[in-house]
C-alpha positions in Angstrom: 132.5 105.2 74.9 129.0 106.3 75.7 127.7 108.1 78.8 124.1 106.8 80.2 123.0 110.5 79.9 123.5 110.1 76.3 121.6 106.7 76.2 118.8 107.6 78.2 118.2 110.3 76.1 118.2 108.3 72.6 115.4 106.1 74.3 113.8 108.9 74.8 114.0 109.7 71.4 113.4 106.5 70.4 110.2 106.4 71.5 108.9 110.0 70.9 109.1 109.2 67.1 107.6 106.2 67.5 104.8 108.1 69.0 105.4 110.5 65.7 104.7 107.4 63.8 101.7 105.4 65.7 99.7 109.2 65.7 100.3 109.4 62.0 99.5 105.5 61.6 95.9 106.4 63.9 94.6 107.7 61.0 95.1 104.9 58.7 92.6 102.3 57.6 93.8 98.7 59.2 93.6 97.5 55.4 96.2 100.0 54.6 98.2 99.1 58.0 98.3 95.7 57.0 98.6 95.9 52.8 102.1 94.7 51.0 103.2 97.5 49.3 105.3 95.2 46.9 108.7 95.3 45.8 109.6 92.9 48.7 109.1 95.4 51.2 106.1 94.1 53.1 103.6 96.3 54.9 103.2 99.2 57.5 103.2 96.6 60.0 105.5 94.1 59.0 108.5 97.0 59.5 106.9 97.7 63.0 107.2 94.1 64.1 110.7 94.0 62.7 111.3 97.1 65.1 109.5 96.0 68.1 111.0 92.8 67.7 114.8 93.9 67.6 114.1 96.1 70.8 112.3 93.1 72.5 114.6 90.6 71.5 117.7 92.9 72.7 115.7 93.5 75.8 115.1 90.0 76.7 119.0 88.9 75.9 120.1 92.1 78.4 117.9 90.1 81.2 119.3 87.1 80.4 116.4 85.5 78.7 116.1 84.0 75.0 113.1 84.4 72.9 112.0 83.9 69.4 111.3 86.7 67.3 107.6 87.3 67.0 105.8 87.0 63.8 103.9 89.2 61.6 100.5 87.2 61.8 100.9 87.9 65.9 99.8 91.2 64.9 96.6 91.6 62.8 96.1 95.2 64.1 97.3 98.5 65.2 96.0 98.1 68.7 97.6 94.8 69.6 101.1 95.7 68.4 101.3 99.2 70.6 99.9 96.7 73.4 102.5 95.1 73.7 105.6 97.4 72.7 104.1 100.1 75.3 105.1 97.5 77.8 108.3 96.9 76.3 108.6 100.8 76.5 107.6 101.1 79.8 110.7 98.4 80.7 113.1 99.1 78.5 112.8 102.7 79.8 112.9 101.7 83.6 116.1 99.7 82.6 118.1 102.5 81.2 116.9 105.4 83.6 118.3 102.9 86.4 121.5 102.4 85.0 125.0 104.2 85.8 128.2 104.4 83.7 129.6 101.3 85.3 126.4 99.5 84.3 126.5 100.4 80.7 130.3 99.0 80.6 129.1 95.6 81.9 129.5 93.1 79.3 126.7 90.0 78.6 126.8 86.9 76.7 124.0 85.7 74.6 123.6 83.7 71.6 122.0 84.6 67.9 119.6 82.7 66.3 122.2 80.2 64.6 123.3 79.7 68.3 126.4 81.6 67.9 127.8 82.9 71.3 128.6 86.8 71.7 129.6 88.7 74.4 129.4 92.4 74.6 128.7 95.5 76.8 125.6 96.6 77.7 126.2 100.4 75.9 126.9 98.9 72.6 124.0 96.4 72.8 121.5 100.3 73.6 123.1 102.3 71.1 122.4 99.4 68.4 118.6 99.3 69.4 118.4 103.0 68.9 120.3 103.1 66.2 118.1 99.8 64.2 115.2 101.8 64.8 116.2 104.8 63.5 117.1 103.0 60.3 113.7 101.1 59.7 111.4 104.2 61.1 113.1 105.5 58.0 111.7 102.8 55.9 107.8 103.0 58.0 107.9 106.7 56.8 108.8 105.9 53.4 105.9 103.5 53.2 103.5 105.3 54.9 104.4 107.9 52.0 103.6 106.0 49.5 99.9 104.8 51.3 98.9 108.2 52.2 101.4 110.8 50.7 102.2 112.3 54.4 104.6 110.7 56.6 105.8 112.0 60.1 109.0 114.1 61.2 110.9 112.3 63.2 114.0 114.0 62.7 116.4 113.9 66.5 116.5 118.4 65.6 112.9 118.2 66.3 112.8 116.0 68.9 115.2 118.0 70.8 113.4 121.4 69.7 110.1 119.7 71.6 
C-alpha cells in the first residue's frame, strides 16, 4: 500500500516537471507547439492533452462526475491548455493535501468509456495518474527533442535535489 505522504509528494512532482516542460515549451513557436511530427505520434500538444486529459478525467471520476475526454482542436495554443490544467492543478492538489490514509483506501466506482463498471481505491486511482504522466512527459521530451534539439530534465533525482 501507499501512504498519502508518498502521494502528495508525486503530485508534487507531477507538476514540477510539468512546469520543467511548459518553461521549456515558452520558448517555442505555436507552429512548432502544434506541428505533427509524423510517424503517428502527433504533436507537442496533442501528448499534453492526452496528459491533461487522463488527470482531468481521473479527477472528475474521484468526484463522482463523468466527462468526455477533451479534444485536441480544444486547444489551438499554449496559453489555453495551461489555463485550464492550472486549475486542474490547483484541485487536484487541494484534493490530495486534504486526504488521510483512510481516505486513500476508500474505494469508488466509475465506468470507462465502453461503459464498463470498475471499482477501486482512491491510492491506486493517484498513483496511476502520476505514473501516466510520467510515461507520456517522456514522450513530450522526446518530441520536443526532435523540434528544438533540447528537452527538459525532469528526472524525480532532481526534483528532490530542488
Amino acid at each position: 500500500m501507499y501512504s498519502i505522504d508518498l502521494i502528495q509528494t508525486l503530485f508534487k512532482y507531477n507538476y514540477w516537471s510539468i512546469d520543467q516542460i511548459r518553461n521549456t515549451l515558452e520558448k517555442m513557436s505555436e507552429e512548432d507547439f502544434v506541428r505533427d511530427m509524423g510517424d503517428g505520434v502527433g504533436s507537442i500538444r496533442d501528448k499534453l492533452v492526452h496528459i491533461y486529459g487522463a488527470e482531468k478525467i481521473w479527477y472528475e471520476r474521484i468526484q463522482g462526475n463523468m466527462i468526455s475526454f477533451p479534444k485536441n482542436e480544444e486547444y489551438s495554443n499554449q496559453e489555453s491548455i495551461w489555463s485550464d490544467w492550472d486549475a486542474l492543478r490547483k484541485n487536484f492538489l487541494n484534493l490530495v493535501s486534504g486526504m488521510n490514509e483512510d481516505d486513500i483506501q476508500k474505494k469508488i466506482t466509475y465506468k470507462n468509456f465502453k461503459g464498463e463498471p470498475f471499482q477501486q481505491p482512491i491510492w491506486e486511482i493517484l498513483i496511476h495518474v502520476t505514473n501516466h504522466g510520467t510515461y507520456h512527459r517522456g514522450q513530450v521530451g522526446s518530441l520536443i527533442r526532435r523540434a528544438t534539439g533540447k528537452p527538459p530534465i525532469t528526472d524525480l533525482a532532481v526534483f528532490f535535489r530542488e
